[in-house]
N, C-alpha and C positions, 0 to 999 in steps of 0.2 A: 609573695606570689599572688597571683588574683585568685581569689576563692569562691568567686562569682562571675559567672559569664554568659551564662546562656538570659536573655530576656524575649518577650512575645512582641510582635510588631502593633501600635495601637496607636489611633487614630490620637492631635491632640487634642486635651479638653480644656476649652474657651472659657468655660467660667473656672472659680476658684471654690473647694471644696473647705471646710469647716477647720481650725485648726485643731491639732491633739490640746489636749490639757495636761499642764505644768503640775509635779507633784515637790510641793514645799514643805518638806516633815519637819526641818531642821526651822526653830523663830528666828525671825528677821534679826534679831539683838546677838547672834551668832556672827557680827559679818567679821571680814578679812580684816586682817591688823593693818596698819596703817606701809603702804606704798609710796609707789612714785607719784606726782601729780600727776592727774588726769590729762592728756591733751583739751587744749581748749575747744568749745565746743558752745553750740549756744545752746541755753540751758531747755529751749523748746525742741531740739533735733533731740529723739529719744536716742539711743542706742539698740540694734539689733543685733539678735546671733539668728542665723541661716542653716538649717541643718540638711544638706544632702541624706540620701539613701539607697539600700538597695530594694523598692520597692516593685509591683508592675505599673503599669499605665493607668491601670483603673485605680489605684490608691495616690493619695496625694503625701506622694514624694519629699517635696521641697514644705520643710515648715518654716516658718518665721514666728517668732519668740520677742517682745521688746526684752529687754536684760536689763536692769538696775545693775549700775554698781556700785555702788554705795552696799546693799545687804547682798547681792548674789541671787535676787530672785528672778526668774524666768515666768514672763505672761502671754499665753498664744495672742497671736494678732493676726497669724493668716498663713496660706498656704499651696501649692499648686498640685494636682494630679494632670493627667495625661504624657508623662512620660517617665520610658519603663528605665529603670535601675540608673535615678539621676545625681550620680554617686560621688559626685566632685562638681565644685562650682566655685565663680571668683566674682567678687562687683567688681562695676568698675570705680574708676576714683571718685567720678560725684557720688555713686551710690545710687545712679537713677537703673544700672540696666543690670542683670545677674546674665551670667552664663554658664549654663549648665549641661554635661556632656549625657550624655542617655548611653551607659556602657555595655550596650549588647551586643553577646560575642559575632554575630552577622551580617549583613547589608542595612539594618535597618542600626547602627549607631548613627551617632550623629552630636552634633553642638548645637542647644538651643538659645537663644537670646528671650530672655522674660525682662519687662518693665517692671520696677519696683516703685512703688508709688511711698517713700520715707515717713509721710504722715500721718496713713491709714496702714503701713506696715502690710497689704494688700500686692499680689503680682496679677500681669496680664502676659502671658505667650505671643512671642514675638517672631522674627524668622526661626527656622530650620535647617539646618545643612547638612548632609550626609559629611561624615568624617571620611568613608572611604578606607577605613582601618578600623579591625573590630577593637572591641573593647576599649573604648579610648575611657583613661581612668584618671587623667590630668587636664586640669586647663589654666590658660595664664594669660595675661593679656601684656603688650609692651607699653613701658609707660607713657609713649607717645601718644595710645590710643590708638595708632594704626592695622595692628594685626591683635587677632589670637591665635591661640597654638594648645592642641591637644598632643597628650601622648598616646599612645595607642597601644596598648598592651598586648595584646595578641595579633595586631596587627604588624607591629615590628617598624614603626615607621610613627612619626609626625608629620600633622596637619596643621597648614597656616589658611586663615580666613579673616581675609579683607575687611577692617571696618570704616563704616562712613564718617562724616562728621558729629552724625546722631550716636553711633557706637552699634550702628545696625549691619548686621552679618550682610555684607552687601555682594559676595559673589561665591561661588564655589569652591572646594576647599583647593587647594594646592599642595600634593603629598613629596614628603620626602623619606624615599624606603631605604631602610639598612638590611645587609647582608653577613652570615655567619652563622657563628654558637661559640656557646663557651666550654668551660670544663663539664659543669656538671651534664649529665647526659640526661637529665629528667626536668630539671630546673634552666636550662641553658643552653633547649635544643633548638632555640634560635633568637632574634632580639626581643627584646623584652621593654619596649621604653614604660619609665614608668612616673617622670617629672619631668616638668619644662620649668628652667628657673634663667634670671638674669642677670648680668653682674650688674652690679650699682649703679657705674656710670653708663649703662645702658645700650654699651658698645657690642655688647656679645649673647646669644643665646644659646643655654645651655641643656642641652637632654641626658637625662642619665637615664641609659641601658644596662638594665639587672642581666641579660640574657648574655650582653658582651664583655661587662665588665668595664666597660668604657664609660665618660662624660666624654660626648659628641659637641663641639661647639662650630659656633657659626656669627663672621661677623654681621655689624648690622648698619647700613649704609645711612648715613646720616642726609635727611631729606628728601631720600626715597618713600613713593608713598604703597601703602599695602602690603600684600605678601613679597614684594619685589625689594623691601627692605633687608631682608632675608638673604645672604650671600651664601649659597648652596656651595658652590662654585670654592668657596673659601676651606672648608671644612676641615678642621683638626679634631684633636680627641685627646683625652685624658686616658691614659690606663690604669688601674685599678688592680690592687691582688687580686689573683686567680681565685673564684669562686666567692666574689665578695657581695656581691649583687646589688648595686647602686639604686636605691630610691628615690628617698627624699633628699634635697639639700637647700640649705637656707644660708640668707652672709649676715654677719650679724651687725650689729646698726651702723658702723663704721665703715664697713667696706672691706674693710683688710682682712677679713679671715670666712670662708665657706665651712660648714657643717653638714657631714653630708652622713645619713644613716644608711646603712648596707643590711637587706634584707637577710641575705644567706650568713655573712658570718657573724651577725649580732655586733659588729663592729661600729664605729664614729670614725671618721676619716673629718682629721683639720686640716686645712688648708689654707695656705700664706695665700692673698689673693694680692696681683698689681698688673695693672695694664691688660684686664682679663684674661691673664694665665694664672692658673693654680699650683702652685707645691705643695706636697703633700707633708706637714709637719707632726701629723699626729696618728697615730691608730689604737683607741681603745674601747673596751666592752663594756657593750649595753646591755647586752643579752647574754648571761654566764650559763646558762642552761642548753646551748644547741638546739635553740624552739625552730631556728632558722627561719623566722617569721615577723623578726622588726618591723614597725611601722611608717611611724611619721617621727619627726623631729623640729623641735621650734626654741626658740630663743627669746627670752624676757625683754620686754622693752627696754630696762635698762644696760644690758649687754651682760648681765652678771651670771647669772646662768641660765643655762643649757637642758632640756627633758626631752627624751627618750621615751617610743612606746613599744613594748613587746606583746607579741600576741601566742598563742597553745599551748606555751607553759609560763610560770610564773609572771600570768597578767599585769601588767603596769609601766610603770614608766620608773625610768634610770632619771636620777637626778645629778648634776655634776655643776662645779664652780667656774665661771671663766675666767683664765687669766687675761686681766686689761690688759697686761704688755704682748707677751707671745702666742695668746688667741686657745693655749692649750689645755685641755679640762682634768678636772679631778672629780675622782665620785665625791659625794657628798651621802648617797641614801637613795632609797628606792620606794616609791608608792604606789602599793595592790592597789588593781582597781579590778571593777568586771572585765568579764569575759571579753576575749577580741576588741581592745581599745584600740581600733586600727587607723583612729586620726583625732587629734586634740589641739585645742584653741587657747590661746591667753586671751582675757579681757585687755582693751587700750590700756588699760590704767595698771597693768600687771597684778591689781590685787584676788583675779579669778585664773582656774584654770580649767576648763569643762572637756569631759570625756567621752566621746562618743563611743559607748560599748555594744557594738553590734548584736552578738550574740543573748544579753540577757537586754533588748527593746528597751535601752534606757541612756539619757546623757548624765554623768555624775560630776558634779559639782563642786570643785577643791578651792580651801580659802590658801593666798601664796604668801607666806611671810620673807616680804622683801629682802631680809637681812641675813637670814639662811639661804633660800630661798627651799625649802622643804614647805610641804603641801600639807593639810589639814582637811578631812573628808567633813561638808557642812552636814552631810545627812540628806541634802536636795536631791532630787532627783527630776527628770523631766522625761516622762513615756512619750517614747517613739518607735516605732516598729524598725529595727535594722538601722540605725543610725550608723553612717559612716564619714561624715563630711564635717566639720565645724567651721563657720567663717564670721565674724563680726564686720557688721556694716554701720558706720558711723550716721 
């Protein structure tokens, strides 16, 4: 459920404000056991992690970190304030433009587009657009580069926004509102969207709604250009158990199976993916406590396993096995982390895995041994105030 919504309207701020400082308790001679190979990369493009938050307008929100991965260490490099609770954010594929949702419960939400400058690790504020739907708490862009799309959480609807050539927010947004409730009468007293994800081949766009219970899909018109790509008109849906509350979903590097974490029942839902319809092969728990407050969910680059984040009781993340052939998980183990770990990153090279723990102002830092795939706490830490977002930018 969002646990944050109200934010202050504030003008934005043009320059870039100082970064936090990185805490590295744990020596470098600590680092990850040996993983997958790194994607190639040229050895002068650093690697960045991106950390959203729920911070206001006057504090700089969005920090930027270069990341070693070789030892796991985090070094400020820069940072943005002027906008309030910028809580979710996606690059795009060159890694020149970030988009960041500003999730306040009012008229004043909105999607902003910041220029990322890769060599000085440095951003500048770019357009603005009102979302039009409070609390937008998602964003994604398609991989054509054509549109983005937030979700909107207390809004009950998704926004698509036009992008140019340059990847510039080039018109206003274009909403698409759902209608209902679900079972629960506190939690699902009406839609809830809370993820916008895509199937591989890039044919369909998919929203999960915690409020209805549903994945809302929509196909995607090949060589249509903007939000017009967007087939409203089309619209089916996935149903979901009653009171399951659909968040996050991810497919894992193949294509054929979705991973989709459910807020309310602490549940995993698998799913057989082909010709962008889903069946549903799997349901099992992440969450054995009734915290009803799952997270996020992400998958190891090499497809092997699967982590789980729970949040207000037994903090941390569920770890499970993939099966290569039928897509379906086994626990394996589970690692405590801080308080409200309410979204978490892999490093490209699978050998990190970093925690954004909102509650105790801190990201923590886990070494992944590839071959279990169980997690090891480095002792690193990196203070930030309300940390909620993690993204790595190549």
């Amino acid at each position: 459920m969002k646990q944050h919504l109200a934010g202050l309207c504030a003008l934005l701020v043009a320059g870039i404000a100082p970064a936090a400082h990185a805490s590295t308790s744990a020596p470098a001679s600590e680092a990850a056991p040996a993983s997958e190979a790194a994607p190639d990369r040229p050895a002068s493009a650093p690697l960045y992690l991106v950390a959203g938050s729920y911070a206001p307008a006057a504090e700089e929100g969005i920090r930027i970190f270069r990341f070693d991965e070789a030892t796991g260490e985090a070094t400020p490099a820069g940072g943005c304030a002027g906008i309030a609770d910028p809580s979710y954010l996606v690059a795009s594929a060159d890694g020149g433009s970030l988009y960041a949702v500003s999730e306040t419960g009012d008229e004043t939400a909105a999607l902003v587009r910041l220029a990322f400058d890769r060599r000085s690790g440095t951003l500048r504020q770019g357009e603005r657009q009102p979302t039009r739907g409070a609390a937008p708490c998602f964003v994604a862009l398609d991989r054509e580069g054509r549109f983005a799309a937030t979700a909107n959480y207390s809004g009950g609807s998704i926004s698509l926004f036009a992008l140019d050539s340059a990847g510039r927010l080039a018109a206003p947004a274009r909403v698409v509102r759902f209608a209902g409730r679900g079972v629960d009468p506190e939690r699902q007293e009406q839609p809830h969207l809370h993820c916008i994800a895509f199937t591989p081949d890039g044919r369909r766009l998919l929203a999960c709604d915690l409020g209805l219970d549903r994945i809302h899909t929509f196909p995607l018109v090949a060589g249509a250009r903007g939000t017009e790509a967007v087939d409203t008109a089309g619209e089916q849906s996935v149903a979901l158990r009653p009171v399951s509350g659909p968040r996050h979903l991810r497919f894992g590097p193949d294509g054929r199976f979705a991973y989709l974490v459910n807020e309310l029942s602490g549940q995993v839902t698998v799913f057989a993916h082909r010709r962008g319809r889903l069946r549903p092969v799997q349901h099992i728990a992440a969450d054995t406590t009734g915290a009803r407050a799952s997270g996020d969910i992400r998958i190891s680059p090499d497809g092997r396993h699967l982590y789980a984040s729970n949040r207000l009781k037994n903090d941390g993340l569920a770890i499970f096995a993939v099966d290569a052939r039928r897509g379906t998980l086994r626990p394996l183990g589970y690692q405590p982390t801080g308080p409200h770990p309410r979204n978490f990153a892999l490093s490209p090279d699978g050998r990190f895995l970093l925690v954004a723990c909102r509650d105790s102002d801190t990201i923590e830092i886990y070494a992944r041994d590839a071959a279990t795939g169980l997690l090891r706490d480095t002792g690193r830490r990196i203070a930030m105030p309300r940390p909620v977002c993690l993204e790595f930018v190549k």
